[in-house]
VOGU-3710 file (C-alpha; in Angstrom, 3 decimals, decimal comma):
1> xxxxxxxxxx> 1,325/-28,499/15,251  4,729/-27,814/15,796  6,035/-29,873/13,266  3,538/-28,710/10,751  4,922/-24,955/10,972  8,378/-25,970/10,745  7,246/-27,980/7,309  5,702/-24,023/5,972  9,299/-22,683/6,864  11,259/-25,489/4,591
11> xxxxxxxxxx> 8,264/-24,968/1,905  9,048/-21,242/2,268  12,776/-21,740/2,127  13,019/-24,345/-0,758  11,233/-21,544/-3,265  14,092/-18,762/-1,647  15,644/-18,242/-4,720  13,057/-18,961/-7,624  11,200/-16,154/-5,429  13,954/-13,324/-5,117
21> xxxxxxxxxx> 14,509/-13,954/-9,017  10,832/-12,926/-9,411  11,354/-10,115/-6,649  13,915/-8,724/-8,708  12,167/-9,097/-12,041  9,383/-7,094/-11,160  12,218/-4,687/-9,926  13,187/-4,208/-13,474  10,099/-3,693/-15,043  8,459/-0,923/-12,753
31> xxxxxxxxxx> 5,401/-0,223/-13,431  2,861/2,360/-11,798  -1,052/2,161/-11,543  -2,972/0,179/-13,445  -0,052/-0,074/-16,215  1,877/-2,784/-14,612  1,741/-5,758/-17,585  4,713/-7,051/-17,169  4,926/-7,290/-13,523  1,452/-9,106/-13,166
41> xxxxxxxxxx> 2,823/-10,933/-15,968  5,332/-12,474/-13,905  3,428/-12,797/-11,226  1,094/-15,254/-13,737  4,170/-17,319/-14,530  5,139/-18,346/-11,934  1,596/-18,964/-10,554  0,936/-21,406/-13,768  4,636/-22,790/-12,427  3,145/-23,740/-9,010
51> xxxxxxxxxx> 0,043/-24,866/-10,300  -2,639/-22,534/-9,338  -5,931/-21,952/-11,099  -5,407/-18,319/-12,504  -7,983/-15,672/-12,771  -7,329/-12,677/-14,921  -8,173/-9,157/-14,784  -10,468/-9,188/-11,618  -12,912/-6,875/-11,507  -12,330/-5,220/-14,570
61> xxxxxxxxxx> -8,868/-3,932/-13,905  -6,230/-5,245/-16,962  -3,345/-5,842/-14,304  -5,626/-7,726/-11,120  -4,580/-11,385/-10,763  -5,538/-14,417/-8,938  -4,128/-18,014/-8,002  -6,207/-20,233/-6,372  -6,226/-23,931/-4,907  -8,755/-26,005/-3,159
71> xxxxxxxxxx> -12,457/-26,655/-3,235  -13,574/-27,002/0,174  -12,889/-25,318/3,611  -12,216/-22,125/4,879  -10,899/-19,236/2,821  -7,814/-17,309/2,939  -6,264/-14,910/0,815  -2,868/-13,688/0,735  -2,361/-10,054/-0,924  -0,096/-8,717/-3,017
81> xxxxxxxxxx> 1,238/-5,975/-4,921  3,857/-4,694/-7,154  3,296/-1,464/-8,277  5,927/0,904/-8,282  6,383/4,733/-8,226  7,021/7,997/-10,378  10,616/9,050/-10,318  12,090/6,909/-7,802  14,449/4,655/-10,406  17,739/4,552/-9,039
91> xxxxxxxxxx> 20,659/1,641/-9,367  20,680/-1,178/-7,414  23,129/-1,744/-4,760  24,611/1,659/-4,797  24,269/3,313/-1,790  24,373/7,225/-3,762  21,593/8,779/-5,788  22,336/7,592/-9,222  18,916/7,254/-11,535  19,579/4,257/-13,859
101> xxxxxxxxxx> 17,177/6,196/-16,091  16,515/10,223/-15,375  12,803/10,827/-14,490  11,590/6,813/-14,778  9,930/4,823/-12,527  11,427/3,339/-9,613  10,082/0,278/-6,420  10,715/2,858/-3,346  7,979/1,167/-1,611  9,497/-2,243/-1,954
111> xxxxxxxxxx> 6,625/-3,681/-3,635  8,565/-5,936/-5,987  9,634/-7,562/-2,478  5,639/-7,314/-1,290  4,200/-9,504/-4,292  6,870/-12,329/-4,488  6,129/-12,827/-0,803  2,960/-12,863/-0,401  3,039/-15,316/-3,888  5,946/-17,355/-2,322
121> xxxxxxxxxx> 3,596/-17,687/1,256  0,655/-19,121/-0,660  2,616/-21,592/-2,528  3,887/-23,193/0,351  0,538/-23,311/1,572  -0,734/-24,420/-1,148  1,817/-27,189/-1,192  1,084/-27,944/2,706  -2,049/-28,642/1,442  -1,681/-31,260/-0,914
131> xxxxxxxxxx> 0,849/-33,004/1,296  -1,841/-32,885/4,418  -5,035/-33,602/2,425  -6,642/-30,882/4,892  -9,818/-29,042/3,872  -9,135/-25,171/3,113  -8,746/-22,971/-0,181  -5,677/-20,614/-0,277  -5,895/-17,762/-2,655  -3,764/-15,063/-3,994
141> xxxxxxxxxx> -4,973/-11,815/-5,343  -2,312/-9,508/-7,025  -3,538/-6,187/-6,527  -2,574/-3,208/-9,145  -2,705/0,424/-8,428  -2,186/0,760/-4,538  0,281/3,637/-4,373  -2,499/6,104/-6,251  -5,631/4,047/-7,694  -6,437/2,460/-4,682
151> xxxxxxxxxx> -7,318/-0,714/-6,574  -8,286/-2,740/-3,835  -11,356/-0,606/-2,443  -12,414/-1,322/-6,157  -11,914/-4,826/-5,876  -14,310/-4,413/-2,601  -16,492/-2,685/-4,275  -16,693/-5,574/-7,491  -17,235/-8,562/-4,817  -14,217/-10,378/-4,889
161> xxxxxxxxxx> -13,242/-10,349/-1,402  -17,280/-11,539/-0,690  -16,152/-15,362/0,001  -13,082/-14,679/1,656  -12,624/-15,701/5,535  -9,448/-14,066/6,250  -7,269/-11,621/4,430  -3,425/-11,596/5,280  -0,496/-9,310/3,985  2,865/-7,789/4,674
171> xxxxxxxxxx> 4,743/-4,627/4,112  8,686/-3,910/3,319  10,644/-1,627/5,695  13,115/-1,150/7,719  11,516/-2,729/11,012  10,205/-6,582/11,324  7,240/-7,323/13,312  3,433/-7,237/13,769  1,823/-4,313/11,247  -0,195/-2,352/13,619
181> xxxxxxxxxx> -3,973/-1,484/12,294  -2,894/2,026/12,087  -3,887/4,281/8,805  -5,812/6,939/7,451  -8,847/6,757/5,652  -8,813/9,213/2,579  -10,534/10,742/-0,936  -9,095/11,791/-3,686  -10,618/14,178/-5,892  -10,309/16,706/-8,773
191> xxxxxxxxxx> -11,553/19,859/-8,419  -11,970/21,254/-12,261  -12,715/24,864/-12,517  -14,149/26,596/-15,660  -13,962/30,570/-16,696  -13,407/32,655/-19,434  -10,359/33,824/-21,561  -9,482/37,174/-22,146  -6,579/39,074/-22,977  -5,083/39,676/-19,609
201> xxxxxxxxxx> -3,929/43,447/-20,945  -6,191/44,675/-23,452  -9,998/43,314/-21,882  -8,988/41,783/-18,573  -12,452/42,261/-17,216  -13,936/40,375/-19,467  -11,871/37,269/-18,065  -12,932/35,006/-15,518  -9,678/33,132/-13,997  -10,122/29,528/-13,189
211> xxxxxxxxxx> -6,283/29,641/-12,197  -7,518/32,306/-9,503  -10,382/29,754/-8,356  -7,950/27,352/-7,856  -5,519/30,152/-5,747  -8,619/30,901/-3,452  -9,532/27,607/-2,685  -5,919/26,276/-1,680  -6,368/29,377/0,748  -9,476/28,319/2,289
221> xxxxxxxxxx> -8,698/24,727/2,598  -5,449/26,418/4,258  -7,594/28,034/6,709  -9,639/25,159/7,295  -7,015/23,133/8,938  -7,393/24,584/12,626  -11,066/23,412/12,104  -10,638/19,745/11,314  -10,579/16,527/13,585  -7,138/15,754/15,497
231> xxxxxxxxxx> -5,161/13,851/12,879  -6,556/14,502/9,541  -4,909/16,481/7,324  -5,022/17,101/3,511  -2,774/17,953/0,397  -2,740/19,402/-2,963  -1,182/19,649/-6,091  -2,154/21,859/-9,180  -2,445/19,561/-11,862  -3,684/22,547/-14,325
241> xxxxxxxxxx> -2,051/25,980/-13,871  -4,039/26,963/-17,218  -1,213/27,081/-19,887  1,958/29,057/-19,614  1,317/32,499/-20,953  0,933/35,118/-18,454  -1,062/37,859/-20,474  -3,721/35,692/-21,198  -6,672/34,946/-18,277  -6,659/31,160/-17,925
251> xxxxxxxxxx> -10,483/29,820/-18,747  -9,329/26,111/-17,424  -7,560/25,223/-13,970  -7,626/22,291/-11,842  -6,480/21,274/-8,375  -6,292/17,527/-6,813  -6,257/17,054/-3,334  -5,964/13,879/-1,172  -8,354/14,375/2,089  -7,169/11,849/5,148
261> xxxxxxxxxx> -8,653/11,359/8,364  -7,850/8,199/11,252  -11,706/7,306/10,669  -13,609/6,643/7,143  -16,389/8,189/8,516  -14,946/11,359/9,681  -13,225/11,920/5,698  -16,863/12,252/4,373  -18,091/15,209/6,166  -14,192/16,922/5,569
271> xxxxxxxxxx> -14,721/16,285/1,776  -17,864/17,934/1,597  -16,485/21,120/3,177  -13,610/21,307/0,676  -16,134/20,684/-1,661  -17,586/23,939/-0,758  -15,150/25,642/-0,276  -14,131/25,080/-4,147  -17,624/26,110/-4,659  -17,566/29,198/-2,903
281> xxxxxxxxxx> -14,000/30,137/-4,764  -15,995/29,799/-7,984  -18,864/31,952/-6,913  -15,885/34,532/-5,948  -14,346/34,611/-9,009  -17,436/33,692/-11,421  -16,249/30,488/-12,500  -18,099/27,209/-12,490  -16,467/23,737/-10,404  -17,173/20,108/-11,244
291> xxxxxxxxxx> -15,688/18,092/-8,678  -14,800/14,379/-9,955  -14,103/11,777/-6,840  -11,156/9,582/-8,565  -10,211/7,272/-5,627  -9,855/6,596/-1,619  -9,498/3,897/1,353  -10,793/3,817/4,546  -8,560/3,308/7,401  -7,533/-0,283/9,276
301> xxxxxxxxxx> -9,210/-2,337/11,004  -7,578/-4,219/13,262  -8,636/-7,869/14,754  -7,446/-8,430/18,164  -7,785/-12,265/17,365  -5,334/-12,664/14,520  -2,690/-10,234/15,579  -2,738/-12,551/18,624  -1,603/-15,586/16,227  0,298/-13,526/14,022
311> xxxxxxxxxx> 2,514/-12,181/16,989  2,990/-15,729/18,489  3,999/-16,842/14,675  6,417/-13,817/14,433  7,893/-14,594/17,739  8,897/-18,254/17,160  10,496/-17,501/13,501  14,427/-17,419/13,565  14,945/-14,255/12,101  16,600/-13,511/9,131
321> xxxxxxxxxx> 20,891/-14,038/9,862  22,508/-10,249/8,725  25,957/-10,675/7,297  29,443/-8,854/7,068  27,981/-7,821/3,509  24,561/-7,219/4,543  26,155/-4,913/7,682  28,325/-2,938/5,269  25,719/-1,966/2,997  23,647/-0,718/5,910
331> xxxxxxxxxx> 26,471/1,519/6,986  26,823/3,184/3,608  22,772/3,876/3,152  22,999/4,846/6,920  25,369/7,548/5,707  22,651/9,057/3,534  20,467/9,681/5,553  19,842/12,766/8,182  20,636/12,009/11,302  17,691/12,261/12,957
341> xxxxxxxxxx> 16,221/9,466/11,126  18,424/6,768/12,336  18,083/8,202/15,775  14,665/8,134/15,758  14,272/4,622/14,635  16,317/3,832/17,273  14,354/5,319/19,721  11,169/4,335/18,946  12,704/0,490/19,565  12,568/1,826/23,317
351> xxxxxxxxxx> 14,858/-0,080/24,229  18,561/-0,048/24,013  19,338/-2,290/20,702  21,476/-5,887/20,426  23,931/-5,682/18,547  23,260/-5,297/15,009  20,052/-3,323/15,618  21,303/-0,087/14,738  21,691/-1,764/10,887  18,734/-4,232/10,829
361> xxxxxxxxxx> 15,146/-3,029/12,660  14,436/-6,400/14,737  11,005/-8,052/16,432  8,962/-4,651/17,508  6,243/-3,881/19,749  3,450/-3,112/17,526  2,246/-0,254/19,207  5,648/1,407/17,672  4,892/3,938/15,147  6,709/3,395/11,723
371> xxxxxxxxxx> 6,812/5,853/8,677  3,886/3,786/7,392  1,453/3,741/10,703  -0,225/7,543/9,618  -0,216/6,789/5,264  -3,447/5,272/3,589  -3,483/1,593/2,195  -6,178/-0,007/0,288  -5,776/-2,686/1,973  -7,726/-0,262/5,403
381> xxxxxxxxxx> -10,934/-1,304/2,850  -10,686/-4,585/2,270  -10,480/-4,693/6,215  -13,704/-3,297/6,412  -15,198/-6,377/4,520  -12,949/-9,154/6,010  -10,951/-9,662/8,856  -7,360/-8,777/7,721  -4,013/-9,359/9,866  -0,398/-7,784/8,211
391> xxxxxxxxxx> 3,153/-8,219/9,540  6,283/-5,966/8,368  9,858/-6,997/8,001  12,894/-5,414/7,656  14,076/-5,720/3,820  16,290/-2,150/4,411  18,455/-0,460/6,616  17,121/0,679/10,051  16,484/4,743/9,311  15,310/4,257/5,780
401> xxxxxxxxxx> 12,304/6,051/4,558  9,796/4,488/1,964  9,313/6,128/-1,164  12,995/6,913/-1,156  15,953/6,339/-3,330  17,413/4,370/-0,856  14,747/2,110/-0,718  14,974/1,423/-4,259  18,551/0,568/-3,705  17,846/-1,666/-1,191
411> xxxxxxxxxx> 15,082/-3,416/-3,239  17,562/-6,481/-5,257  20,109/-6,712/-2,005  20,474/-9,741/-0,291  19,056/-8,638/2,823  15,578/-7,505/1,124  15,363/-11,156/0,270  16,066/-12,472/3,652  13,331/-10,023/4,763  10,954/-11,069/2,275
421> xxxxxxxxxx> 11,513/-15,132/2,718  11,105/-14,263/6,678  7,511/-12,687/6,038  6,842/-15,298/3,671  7,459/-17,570/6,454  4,985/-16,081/8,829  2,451/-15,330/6,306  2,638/-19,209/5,136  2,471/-20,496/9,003  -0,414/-18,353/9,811
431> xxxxxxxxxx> -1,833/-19,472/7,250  -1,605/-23,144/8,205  -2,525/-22,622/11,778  -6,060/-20,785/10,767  -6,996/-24,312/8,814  -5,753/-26,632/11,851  -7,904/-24,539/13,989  -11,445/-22,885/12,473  -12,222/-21,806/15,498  -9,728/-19,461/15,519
441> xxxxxxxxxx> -11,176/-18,010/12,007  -14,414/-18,092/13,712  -13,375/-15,768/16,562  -11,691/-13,047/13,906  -15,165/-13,160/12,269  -17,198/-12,490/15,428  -15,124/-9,686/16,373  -14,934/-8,403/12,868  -18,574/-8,490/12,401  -19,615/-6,652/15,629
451> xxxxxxxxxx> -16,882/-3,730/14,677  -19,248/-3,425/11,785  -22,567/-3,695/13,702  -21,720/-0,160/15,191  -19,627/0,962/11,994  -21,693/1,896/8,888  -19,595/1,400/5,914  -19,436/3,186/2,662  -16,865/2,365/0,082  -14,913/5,490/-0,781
461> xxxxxxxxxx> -15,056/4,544/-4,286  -18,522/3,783/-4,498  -19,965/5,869/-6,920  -16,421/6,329/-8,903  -15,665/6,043/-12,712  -12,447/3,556/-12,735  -12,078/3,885/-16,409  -11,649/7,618/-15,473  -9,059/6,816/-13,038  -7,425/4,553/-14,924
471> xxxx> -6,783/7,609/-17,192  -6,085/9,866/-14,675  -3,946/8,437/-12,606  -2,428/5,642/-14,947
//
């Protein structure tokens, strides 16, 4: 067995630079939801380069891709992404806020790192495969839209994870280690209000002000938050103020609000009473609300049995080898950042660091809390249908924030591709060691299916317009 992991580590490590070339490809093409053609597109070139059959737009969604390889045996997929985010672009390698284009799109989640892994992990299984003649299908399922258009709960919702034993993925960051099943559930939804015009001097009573439906309702939604379970929360922006002249009574208004909670079933109820809330702000100010559900994920579920594996795998992997460059960089994005933040991430190791730690987040415990244990992830739904394991690794400096300019910085360096060819690694061996032993895939599955005995499910999309999303949130 032994010998057959270290092969998925040279399989891993012979693709190392084809792999950060794609990494930083989809670096310079970013892309946000549902809009990200040339990313996917190199995501499908190099899949026809390793020889995978290719599916195209899965589901429905343009930018959802597939490789596959195998005809009999179990299942696994390997997920990945590479959407990016709204005004995040910033230059490589520079370790000051410097746009490379004002306003544009930029990776500050690292997913240009997150898709070339997870692509570079399934190869080498893929090519473990052929050399071994065992029985087992590896897929892998680029995912659009996970940042805002929570793609994947659609992609549940279409069937496509139906045949699929096990589900495994990764995250960039600035810690390596086992991704604990920690996230928040959530809905998104548009809350559209509808009133009447008037001149706001000469016949103001004859106006009905959808801009003041949308005031009122932020304030009761305000007030609501003593009433809510412990660790939900919710947030708004005003995506329709109603136009920009002040002496006229604004007839249209609209609010959208993202609705979390640490259980899917506990984000129902607490979208209902917003929902009521809006509608008692338009009985107040004789308006009319449609409310239009455009997207949501329910939280993670973990699986005791393959974050067993996955922390054995993780624990045997040399990791990545930070240099003098590597180091130096570190210092300078260190120097961005508040202090607090560094010191925190050091603290939360819980121990004092080795040397080196202070630059480069090593092997955690997974019970410690990162800035991504208390977001939402689509892939929290696909857990609900599958039995899912994740690792992180560190591709930035210890301190850094996702969804940050830094992290964009951070996304072509050298180090981000050591962290990504050390997840790739882990992903790839995990992999392996599910098809040498079923019975280990057998166990996940029994656990996964009696969390869902005594866990109704219902798909926070279900009932949701994606071409209407796709619009909105394209």
């Amino acid at each position: 067995m032994a010998s057959e992991l270290n092969l998925a580590s040279e399989l891993v490590e012979k693709r190392r630079e084809r792999y950060a070339a794609l990494s930083d490809r989809v670096w310079g093409t970013p892309e946000t939801n549902f809009r990200e053609t040339a990313s996917a597109g190199a995501h499908i070139d190099m899949l026809r380069e390793e020889g995978f059959s290719i599916g195209l737009q899965l589901g429905g969604l343009d930018t959802a891709v597939s490789g596959a390889f195998g005809t009999k045996g179990p299942v696994i997929a390997i997920l990945g992404e590479f959407d990016a985010l709204p005004q995040l672009s910033q230059e490589a390698g520079l370790a000051e806020c410097r746009p490379l284009v004002q306003g544009a799109n930029g990776h500050g989640c690292g997913h240009n790192l997150l898709g070339a892994g997870a692509l570079m992990a399934a190869a080498a299984v893929k090519e473990w495969l052929s050399l071994s003649h065992s029985p087992g299908r590896i897929r892998y399922i680029g995912c659009p839209a996970e940042e805002a258009g929570s793609a994947k709960s659609f992609m549940v919702r279409e069937g496509l994870f139906d045949d699929v034993d096990v589900a495994i993925c990764w995250h960039p960051g600035a810690v390596s280690g086992l991704f604990a099943p920690t996230s928040l559930a959530c809905i998104n939804a548009d809350f559209h209000f509808k009133g009447q015009a008037a001149h706001a001097a000469a016949s103001p009573h004859l106006g009905r002000s959808a801009l003041d439906a949308v005031e009122l309702m932020n304030v009761g939604a305000n007030y609501l938050r003593e009433h809510v379970p412990p660790g939900a929360k919710f947030h708004y922006a005003i995506v329709d103020a109603g136009g920009m002249a002040p002496n006229t009574i604004p007839a249209n208004a609209c609010v959208r609000y993202m609705i979390r909670s640490p259980r899917l079933n506990d984000v129902w109820p607490l979208f209902e009473r917003i929902s009521d809330i809006a509608r008692g702000a338009a009985m107040m100010t004789g308006t009319s609300v449609e409310i239009v559900r455009l997207a949501g994920c329910a939280e993670l579920v973990g699986n005791r049995v393959l974050e067993l594996l996955m922390g054995q795998v993780l624990e045997r992997l040399d990791p990545p080898t930070f240099d003098e460059a590597d180091q130096t960089f570190a210092r300078a994005i260190q120097a961005t950042l508040q202090p607090n933040q560094i010191t925190n991430a050091i603290a939360r190791l819980r121990e004092a660091p080795p040397d080196g730690m202070a630059l480069w987040g090593g092997l955690m415990d997974p019970s410690v809390e990162s800035d991504l244990a208390m977001t939402s992830t689509d892939v929290g739904t696909v857990s609900w249908v599958v039995p899912v394991v994740q690792c992180r690794a560190a591709t930035a400096a210890l301190g850094t924030l996702v969804h940050t300019w830094q992290m964009t910085a951070q996304g072509k360096s050298p180090a981000a591709h050591k962290g990504m060819t050390f997840a790739a690694k882990a992903m790839a061996e995990l992999a392996i060691a599910l098809f040498r032993d079923p019975a280990i895939i057998k166990a996940a599955k029994v656990e996964h299916d009696a969390f869902r005995k005594s866990n109704p499910f219902r798909n926070p999309v279900a009932g949701v317009d994606i071409d209407l999303v796709r619009q909105v949130v394209g």
